[in-house]
PyMOL Python script that loads the backbone (N, CA, C, O; Angstrom):
from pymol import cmd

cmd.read_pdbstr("""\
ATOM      1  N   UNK A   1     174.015  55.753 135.988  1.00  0.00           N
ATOM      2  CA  UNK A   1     174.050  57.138 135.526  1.00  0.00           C
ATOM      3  C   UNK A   1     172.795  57.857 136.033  1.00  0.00           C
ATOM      4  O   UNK A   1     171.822  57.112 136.152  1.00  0.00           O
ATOM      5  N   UNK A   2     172.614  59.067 136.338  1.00  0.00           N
ATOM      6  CA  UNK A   2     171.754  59.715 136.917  1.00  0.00           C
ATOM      7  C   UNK A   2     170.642  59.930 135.389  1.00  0.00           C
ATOM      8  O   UNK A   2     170.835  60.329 134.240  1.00  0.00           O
ATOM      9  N   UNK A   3     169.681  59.516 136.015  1.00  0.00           N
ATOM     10  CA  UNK A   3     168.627  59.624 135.097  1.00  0.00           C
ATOM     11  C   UNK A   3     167.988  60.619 134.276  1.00  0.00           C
ATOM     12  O   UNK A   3     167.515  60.361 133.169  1.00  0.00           O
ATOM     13  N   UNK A   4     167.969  61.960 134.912  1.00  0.00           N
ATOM     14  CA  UNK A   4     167.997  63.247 134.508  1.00  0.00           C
ATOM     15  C   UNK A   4     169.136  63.172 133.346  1.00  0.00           C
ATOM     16  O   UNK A   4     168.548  63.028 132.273  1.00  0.00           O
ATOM     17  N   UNK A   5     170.260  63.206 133.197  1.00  0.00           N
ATOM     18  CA  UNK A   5     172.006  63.538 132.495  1.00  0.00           C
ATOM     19  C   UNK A   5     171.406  62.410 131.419  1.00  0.00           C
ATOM     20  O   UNK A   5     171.411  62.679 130.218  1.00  0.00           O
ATOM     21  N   UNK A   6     170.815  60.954 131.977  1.00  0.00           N
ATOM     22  CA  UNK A   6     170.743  59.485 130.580  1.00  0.00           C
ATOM     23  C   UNK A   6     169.767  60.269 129.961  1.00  0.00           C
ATOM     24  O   UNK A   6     170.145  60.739 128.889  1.00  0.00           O
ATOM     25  N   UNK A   7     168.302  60.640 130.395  1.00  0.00           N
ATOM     26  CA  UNK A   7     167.724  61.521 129.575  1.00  0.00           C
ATOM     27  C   UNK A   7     167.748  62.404 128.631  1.00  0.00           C
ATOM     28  O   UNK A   7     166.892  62.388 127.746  1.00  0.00           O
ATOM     29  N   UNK A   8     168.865  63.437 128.674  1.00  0.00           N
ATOM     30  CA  UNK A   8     168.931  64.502 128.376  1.00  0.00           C
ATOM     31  C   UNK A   8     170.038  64.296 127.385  1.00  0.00           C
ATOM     32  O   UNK A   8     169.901  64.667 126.219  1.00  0.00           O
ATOM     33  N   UNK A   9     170.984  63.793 127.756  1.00  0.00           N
ATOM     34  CA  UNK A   9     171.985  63.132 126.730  1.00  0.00           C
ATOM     35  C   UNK A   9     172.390  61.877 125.999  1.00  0.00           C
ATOM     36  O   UNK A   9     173.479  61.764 125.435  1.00  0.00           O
ATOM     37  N   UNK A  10     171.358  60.829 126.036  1.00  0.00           N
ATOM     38  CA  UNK A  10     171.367  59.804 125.425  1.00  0.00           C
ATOM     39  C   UNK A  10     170.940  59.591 124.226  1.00  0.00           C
ATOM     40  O   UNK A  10     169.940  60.174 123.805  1.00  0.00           O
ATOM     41  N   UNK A  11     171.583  58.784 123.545  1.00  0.00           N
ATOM     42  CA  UNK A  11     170.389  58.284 121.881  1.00  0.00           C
ATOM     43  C   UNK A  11     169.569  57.732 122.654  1.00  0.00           C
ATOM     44  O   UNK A  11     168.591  58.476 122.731  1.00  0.00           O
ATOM     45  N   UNK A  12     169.429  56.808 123.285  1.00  0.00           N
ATOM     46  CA  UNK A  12     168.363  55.890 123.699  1.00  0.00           C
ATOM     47  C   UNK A  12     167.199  56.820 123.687  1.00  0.00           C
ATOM     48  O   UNK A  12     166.235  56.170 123.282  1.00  0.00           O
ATOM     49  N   UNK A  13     166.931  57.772 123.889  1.00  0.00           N
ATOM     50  CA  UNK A  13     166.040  58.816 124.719  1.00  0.00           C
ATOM     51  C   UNK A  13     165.766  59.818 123.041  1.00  0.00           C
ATOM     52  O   UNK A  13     164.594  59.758 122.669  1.00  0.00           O
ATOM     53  N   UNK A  14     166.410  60.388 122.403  1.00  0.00           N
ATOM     54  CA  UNK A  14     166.595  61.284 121.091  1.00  0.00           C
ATOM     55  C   UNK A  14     165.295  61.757 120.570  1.00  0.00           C
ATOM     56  O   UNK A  14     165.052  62.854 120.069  1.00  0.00           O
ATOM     57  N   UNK A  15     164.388  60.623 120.791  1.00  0.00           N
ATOM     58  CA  UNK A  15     162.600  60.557 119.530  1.00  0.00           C
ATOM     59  C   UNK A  15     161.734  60.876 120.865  1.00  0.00           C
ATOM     60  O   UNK A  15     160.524  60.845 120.641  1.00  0.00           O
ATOM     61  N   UNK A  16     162.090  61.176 122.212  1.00  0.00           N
ATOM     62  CA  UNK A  16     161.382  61.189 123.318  1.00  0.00           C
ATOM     63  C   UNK A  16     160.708  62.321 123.790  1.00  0.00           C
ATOM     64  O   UNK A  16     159.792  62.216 124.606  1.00  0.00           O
ATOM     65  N   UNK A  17     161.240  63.832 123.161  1.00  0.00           N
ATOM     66  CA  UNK A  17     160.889  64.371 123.585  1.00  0.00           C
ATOM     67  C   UNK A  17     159.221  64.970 123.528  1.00  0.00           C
ATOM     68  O   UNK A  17     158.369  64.794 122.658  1.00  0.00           O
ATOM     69  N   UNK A  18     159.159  65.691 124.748  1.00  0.00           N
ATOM     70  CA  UNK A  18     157.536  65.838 124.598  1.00  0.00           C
ATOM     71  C   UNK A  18     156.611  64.832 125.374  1.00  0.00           C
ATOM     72  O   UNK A  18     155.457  65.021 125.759  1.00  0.00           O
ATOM     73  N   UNK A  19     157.382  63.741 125.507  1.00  0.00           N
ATOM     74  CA  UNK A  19     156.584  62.697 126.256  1.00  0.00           C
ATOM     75  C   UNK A  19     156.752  62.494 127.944  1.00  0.00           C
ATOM     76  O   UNK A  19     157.788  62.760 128.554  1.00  0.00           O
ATOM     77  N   UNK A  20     155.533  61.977 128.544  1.00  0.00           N
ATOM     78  CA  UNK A  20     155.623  62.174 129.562  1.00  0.00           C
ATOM     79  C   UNK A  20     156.784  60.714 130.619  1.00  0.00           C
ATOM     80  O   UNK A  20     156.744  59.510 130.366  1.00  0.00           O
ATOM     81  N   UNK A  21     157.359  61.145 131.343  1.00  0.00           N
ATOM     82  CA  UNK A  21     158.813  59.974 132.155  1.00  0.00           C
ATOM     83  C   UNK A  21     157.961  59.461 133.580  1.00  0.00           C
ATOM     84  O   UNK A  21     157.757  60.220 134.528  1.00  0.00           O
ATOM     85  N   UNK A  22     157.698  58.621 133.552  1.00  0.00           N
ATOM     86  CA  UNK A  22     157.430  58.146 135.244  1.00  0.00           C
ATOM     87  C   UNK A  22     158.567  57.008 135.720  1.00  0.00           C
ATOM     88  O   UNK A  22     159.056  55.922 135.410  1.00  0.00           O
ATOM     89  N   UNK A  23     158.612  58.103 136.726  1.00  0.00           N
ATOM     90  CA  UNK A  23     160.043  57.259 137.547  1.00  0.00           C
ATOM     91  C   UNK A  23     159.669  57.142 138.623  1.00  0.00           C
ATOM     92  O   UNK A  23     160.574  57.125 139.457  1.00  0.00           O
ATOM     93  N   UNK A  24     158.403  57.022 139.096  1.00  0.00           N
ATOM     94  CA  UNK A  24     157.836  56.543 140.277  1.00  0.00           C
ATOM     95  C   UNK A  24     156.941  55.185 140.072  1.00  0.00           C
ATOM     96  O   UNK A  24     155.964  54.953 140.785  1.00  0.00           O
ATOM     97  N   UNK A  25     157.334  54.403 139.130  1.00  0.00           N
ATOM     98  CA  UNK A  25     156.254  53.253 139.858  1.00  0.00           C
ATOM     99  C   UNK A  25     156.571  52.458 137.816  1.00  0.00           C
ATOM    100  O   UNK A  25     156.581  53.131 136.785  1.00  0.00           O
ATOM    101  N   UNK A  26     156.799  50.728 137.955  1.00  0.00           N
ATOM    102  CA  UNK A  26     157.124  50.341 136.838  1.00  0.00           C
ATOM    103  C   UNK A  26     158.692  49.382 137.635  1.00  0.00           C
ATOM    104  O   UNK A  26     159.551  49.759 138.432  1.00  0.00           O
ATOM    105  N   UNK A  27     158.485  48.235 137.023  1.00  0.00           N
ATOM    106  CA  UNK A  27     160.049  47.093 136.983  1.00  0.00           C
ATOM    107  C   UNK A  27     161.236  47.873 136.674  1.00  0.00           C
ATOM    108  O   UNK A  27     162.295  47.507 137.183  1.00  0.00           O
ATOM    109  N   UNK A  28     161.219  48.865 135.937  1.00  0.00           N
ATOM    110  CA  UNK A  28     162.538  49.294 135.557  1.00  0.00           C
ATOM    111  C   UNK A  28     162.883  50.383 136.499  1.00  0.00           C
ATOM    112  O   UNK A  28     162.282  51.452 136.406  1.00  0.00           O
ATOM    113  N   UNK A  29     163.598  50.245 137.200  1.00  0.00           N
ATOM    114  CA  UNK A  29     164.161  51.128 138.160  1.00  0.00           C
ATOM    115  C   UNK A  29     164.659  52.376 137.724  1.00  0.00           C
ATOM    116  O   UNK A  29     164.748  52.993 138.785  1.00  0.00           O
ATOM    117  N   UNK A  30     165.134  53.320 136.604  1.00  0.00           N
ATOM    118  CA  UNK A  30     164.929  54.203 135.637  1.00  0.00           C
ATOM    119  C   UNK A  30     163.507  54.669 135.775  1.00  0.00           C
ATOM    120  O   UNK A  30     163.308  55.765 136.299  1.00  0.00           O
ATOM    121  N   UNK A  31     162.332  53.820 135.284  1.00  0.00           N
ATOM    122  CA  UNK A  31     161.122  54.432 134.942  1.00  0.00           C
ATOM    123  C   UNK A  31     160.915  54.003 133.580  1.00  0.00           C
ATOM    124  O   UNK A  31     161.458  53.057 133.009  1.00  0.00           O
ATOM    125  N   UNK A  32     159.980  54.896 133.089  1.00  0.00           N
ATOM    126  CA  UNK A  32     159.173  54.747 131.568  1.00  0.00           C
ATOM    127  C   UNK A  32     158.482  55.471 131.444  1.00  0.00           C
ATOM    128  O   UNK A  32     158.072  56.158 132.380  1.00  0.00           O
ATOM    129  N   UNK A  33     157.996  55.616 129.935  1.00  0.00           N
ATOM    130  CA  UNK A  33     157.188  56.654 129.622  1.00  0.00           C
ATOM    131  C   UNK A  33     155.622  56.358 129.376  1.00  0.00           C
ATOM    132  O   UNK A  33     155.275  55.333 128.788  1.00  0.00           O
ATOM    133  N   UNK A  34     154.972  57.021 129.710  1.00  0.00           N
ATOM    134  CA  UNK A  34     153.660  56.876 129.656  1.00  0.00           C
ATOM    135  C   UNK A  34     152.444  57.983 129.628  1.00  0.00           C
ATOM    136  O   UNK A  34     152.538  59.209 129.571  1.00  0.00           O
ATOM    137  N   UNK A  35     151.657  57.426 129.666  1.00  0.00           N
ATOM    138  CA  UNK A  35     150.620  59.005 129.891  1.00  0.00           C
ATOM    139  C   UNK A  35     150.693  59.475 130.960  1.00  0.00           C
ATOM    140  O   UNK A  35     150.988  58.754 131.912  1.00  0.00           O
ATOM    141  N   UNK A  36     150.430  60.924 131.136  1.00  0.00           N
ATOM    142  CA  UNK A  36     150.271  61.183 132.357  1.00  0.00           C
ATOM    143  C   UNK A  36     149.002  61.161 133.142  1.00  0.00           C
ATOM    144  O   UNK A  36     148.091  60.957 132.339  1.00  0.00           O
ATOM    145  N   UNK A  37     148.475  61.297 134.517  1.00  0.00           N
ATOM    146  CA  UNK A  37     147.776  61.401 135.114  1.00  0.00           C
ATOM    147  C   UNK A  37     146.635  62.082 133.691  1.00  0.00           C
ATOM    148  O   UNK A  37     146.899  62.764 132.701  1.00  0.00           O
ATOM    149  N   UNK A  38     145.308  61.476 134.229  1.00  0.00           N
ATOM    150  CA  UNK A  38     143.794  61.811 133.350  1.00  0.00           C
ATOM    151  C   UNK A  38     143.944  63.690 133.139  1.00  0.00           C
ATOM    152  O   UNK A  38     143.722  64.255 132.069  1.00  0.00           O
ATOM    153  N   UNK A  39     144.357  64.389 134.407  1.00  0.00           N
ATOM    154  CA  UNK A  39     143.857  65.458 135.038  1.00  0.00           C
ATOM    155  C   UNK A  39     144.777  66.405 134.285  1.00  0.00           C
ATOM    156  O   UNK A  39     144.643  67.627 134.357  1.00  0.00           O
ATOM    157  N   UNK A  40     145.832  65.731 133.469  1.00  0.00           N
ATOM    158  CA  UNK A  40     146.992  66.726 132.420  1.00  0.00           C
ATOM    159  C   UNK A  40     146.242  66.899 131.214  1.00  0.00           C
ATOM    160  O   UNK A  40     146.593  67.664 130.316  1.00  0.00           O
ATOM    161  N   UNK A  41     145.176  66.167 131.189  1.00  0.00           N
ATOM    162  CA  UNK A  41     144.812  66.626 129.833  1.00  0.00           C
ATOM    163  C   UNK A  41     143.142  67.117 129.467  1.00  0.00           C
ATOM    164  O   UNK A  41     142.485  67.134 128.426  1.00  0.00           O
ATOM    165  N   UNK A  42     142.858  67.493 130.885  1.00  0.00           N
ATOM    166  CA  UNK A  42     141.716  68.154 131.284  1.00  0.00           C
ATOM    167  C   UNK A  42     141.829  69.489 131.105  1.00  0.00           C
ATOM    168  O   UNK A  42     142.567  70.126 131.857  1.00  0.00           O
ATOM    169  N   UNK A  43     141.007  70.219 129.926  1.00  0.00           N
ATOM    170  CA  UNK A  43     141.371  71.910 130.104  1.00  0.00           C
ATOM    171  C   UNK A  43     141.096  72.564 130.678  1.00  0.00           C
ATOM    172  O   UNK A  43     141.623  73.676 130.707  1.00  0.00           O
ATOM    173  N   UNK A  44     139.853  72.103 131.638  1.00  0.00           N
ATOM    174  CA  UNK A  44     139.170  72.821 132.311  1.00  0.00           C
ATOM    175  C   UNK A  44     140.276  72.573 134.108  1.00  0.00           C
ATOM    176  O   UNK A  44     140.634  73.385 134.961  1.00  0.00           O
ATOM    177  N   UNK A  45     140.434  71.301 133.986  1.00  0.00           N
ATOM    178  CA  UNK A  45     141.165  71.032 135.420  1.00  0.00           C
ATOM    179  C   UNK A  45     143.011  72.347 135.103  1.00  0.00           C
ATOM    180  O   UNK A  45     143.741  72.910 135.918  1.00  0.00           O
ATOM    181  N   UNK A  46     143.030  72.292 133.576  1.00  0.00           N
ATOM    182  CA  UNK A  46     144.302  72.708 133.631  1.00  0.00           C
ATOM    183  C   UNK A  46     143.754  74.823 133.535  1.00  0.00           C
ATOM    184  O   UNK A  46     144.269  75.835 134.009  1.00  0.00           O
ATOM    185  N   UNK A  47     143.092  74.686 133.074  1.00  0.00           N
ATOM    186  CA  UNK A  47     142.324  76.781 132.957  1.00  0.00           C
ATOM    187  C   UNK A  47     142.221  76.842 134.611  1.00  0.00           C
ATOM    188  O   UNK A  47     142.428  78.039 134.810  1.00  0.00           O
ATOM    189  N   UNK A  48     142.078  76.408 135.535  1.00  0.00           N
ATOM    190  CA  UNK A  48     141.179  76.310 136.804  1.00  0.00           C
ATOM    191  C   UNK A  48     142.792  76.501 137.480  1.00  0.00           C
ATOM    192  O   UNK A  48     142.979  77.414 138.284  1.00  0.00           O
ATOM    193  N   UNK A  49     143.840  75.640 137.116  1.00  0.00           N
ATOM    194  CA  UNK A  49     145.201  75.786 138.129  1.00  0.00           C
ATOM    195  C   UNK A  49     145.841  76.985 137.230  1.00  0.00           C
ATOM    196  O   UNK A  49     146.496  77.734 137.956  1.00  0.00           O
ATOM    197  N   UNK A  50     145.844  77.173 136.596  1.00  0.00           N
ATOM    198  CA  UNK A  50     146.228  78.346 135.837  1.00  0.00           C
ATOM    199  C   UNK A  50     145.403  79.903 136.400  1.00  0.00           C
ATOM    200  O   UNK A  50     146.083  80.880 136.715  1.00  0.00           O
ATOM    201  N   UNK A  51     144.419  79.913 136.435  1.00  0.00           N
ATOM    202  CA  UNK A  51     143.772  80.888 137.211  1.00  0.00           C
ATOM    203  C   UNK A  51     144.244  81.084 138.827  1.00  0.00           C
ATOM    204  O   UNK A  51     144.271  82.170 139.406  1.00  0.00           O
ATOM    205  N   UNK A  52     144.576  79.892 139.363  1.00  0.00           N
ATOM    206  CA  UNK A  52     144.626  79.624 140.617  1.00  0.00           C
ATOM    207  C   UNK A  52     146.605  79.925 140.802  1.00  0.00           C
ATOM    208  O   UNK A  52     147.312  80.251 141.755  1.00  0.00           O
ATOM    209  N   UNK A  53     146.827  79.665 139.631  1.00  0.00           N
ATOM    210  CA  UNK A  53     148.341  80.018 140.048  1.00  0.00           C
ATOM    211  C   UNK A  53     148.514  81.352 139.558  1.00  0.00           C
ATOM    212  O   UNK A  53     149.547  81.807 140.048  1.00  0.00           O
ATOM    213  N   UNK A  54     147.873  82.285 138.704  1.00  0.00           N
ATOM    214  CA  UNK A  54     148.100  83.451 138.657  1.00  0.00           C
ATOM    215  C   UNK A  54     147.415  84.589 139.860  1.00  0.00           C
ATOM    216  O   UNK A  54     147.892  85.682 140.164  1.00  0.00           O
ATOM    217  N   UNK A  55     146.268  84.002 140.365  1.00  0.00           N
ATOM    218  CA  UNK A  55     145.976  84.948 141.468  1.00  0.00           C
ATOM    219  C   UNK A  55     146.623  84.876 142.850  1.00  0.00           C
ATOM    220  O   UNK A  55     146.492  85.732 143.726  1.00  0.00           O
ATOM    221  N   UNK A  56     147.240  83.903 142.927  1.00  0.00           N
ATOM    222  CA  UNK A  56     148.478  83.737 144.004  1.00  0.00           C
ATOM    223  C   UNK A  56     149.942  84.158 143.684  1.00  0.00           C
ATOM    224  O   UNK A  56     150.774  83.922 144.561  1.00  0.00           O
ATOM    225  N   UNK A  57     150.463  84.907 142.238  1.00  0.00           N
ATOM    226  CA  UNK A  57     151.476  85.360 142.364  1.00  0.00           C
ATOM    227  C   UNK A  57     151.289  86.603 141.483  1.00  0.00           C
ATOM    228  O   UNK A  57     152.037  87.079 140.628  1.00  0.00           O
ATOM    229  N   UNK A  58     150.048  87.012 141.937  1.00  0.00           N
ATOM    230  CA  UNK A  58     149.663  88.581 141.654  1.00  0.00           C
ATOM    231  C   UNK A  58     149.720  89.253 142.923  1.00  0.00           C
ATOM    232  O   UNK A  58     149.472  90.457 142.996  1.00  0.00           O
TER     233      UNK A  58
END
""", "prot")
cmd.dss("prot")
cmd.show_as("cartoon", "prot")
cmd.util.cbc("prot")
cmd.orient("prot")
């Protein structure tokens, strides 16, 4: 089943939301959930792309 659709419509998945999915790297060919990269929860790394993405679609 396409992983996006098992996600989105599964019980398995129901208590998941909010959490971060890596489907790049892990035994289970699906993926898993985990933290994300250090740099998602940096405010300053995240104020800095936020500045940087609003003066490029101003």
């Amino acid at each position: 089943m396409d992983i996006l659709l098992d996600l989105a419509l599964s019980d398995e998945y129901k208590n998941d939301s909010g959490k971060y999915f890596d489907n790049d790297k892990g035994g289970d060919p699906k993926g898993y959930f985990s933290p994300a990269h250090p740099g998602a929860y940096d405010e300053a790394k995240i104020n800095a792309l936020l500045v940087l993405t609003n003066n490029i679609i101003e």
